[in-house]
C-alpha positions as CSV (number, residue, x, y, z in Angstrom):
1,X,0.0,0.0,0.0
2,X,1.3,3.5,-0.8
3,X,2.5,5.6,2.2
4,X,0.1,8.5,0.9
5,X,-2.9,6.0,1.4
6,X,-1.6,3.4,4.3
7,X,-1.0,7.2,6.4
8,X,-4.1,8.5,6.3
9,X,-6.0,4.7,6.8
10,X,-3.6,5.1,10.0
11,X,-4.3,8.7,11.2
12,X,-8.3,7.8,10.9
13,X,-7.9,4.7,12.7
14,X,-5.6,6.3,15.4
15,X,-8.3,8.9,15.9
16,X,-11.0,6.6,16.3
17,X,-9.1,4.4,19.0
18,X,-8.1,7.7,20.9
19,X,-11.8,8.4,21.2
20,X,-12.5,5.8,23.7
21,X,-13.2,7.7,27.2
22,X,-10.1,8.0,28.9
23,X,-7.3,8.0,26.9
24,X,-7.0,11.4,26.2
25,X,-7.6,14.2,29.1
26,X,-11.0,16.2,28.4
27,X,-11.0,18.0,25.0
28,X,-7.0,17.1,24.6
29,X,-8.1,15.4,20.9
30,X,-7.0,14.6,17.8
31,X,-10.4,15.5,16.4
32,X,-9.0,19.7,15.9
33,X,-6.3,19.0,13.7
34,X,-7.4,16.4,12.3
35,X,-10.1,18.1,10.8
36,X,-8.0,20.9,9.6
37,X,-5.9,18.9,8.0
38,X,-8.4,17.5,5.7
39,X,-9.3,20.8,4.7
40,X,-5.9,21.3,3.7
41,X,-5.3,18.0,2.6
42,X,-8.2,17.0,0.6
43,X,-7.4,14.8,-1.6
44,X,-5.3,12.5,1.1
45,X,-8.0,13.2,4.1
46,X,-11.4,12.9,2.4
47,X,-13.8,14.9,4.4
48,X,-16.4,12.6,4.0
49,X,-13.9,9.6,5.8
50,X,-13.0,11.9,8.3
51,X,-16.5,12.9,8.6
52,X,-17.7,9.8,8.7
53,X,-15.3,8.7,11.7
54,X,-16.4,11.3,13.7
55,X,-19.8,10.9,13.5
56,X,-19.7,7.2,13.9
57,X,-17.2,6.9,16.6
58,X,-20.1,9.5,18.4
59,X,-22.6,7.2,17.6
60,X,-21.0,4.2,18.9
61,X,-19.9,5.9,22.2
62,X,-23.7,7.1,23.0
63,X,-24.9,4.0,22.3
64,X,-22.5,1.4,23.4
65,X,-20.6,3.1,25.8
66,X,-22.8,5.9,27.7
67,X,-26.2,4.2,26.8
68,X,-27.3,7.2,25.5
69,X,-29.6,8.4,22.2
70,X,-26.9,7.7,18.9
71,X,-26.7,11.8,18.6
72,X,-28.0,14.4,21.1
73,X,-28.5,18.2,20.8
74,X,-24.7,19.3,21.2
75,X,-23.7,17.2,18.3
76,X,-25.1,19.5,15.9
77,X,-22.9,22.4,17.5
78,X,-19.6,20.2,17.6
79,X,-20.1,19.4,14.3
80,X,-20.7,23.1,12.9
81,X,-17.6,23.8,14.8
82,X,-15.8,21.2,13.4
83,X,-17.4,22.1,9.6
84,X,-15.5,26.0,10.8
85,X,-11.9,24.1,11.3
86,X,-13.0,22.3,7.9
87,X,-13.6,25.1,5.8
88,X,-10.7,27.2,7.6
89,X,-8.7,24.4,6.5
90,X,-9.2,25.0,3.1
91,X,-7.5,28.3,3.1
92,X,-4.5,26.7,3.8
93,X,-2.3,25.1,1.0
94,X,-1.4,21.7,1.5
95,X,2.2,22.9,0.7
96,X,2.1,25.4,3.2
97,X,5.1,25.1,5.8
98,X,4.2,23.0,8.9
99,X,4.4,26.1,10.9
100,X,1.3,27.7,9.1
101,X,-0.5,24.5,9.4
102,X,-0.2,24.5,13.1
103,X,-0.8,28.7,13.0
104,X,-4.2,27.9,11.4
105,X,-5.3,24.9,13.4
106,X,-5.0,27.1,16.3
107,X,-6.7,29.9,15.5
108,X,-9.3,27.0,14.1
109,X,-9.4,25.7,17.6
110,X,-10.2,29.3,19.0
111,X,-13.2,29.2,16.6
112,X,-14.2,25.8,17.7
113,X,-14.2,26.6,21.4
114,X,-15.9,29.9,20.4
115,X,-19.0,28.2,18.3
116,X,-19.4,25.4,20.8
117,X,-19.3,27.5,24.1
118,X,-21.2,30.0,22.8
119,X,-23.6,27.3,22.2
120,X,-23.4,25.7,25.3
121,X,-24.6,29.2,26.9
122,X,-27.4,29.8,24.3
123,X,-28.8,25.8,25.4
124,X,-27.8,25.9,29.0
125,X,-30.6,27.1,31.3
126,X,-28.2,27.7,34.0
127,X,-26.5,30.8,32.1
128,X,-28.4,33.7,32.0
129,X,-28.8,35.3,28.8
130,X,-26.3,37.9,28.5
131,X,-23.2,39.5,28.4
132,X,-21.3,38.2,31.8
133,X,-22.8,34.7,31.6
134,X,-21.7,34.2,28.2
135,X,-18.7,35.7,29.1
136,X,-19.0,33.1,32.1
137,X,-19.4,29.9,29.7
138,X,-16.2,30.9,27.8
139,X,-14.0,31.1,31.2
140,X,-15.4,29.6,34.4
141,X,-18.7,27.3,33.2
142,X,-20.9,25.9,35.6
143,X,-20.4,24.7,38.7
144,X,-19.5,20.2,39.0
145,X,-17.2,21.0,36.0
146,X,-13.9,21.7,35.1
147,X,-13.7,25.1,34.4
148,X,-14.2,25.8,30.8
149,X,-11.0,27.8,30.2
150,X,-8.9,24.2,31.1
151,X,-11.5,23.2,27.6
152,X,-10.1,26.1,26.1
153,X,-6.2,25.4,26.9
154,X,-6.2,21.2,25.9
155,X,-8.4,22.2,22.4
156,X,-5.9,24.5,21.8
157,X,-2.4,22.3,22.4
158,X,-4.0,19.6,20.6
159,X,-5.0,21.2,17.8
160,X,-1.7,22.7,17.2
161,X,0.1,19.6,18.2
162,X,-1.7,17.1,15.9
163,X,-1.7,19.1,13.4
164,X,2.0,19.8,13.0
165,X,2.7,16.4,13.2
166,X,-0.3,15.2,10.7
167,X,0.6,18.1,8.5
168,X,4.5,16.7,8.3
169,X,3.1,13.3,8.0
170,X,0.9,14.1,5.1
171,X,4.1,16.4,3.7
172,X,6.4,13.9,4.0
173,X,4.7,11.0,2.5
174,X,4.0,13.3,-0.2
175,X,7.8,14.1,-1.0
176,X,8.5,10.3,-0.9
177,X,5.8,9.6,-3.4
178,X,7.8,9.3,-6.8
179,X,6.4,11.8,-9.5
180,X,4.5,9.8,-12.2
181,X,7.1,10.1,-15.4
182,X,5.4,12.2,-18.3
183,X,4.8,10.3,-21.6
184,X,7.4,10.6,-23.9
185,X,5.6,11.4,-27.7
186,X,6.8,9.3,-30.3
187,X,9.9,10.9,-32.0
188,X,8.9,12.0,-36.1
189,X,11.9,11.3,-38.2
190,X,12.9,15.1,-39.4
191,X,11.3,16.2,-42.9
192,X,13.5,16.2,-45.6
193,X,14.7,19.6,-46.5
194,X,12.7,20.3,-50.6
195,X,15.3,19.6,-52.9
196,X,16.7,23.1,-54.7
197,X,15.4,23.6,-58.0
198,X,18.1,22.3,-60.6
């Protein structure tokens, strides 16, 4: 198998084994960069197969694991923060140094933790609806959790760390990948040169 396919079938499956409760802390996921990598990668990270691991791997954990509906209400906000980190993704060349890739995914995670805390405060009766409390729900949450900036801090190492190293991965793999050799047209013998009027 070609290391620009065998990576990718790794990183999804990597992601979907790091998704079991407990082997990452609390929002410390691969899921940020990840996702902007296939943005910037899209022809070796298919949305729809990253997509599709996502969504699944939430669907198996509600239903196998927490004995809960396959998809609840704050599915729908994850996933149009990770469609954000997605289509920020896109702005980024998958050429672009390693650097910019990890620039990107973390200002993608700051959008992320924006779009889902903001609605976390819009759905959560226990925030009042205005300024302070959404100002609460992006620092200090409610009380029996952590407090949401610790969210904040793990989505944004995470994102930055996997995707540096998913963005060299993907980089690498694709400077090892021989380039396919042009075809060669078929050489014409030379006209003959008119002979000179005699």
């Amino acid at each position: 198998m070609k290391r620009t396919v065998l990576i990718p079938v790794l990183l999804l499956a990597v992601f979907a084994l790091t998704r079991w409760p407990g082997t990452m802390p609390l929002n410390f996921s691969m899921a940020y960069g990840l996702v902007f990598c296939a943005g910037a990668f899209p022809r070796r990270l298919p949305w729809w197969a990253v997509f599709g691991t996502l969504v699944g791997t939430d669907i198996g954990l509600n239903v196998l694991y927490y004995n809960r509906p396959p998809l609840e209400d704050y599915h729908l906000v994850n996933y149009i923060g990770f469609a954000a980190l997605y289509v920020l993704g896109r702005l980024f060349a998958h050429r672009a140094s390693v650097l910019k890739h990890i620039a990107g995914s973390l200002l993608g995670a700051i959008l992320f933790y924006l779009i889902t805390n903001t609605g976390s405060w819009l759905d959560n009766p226990a925030y009042a609806k205005s300024l302070a409390e959404w100002f609460r729900a992006l620092t200090t949450g409610t009380s029996g959790w952590p407090e949401t900036w610790t969210f904040f801090r793990n989505t944004l190492l995470s994102g930055g760390l996997f995707a540096g190293l998913i963005s060299a991965a993907l980089q690498s793999a694709e400077a090892k990948e021989p380039e396919p050799e042009e075809e060669k047209e078929p050489e014409t013998a030379p006209e003959a040169a008119p002979e000179e009027a005699k």
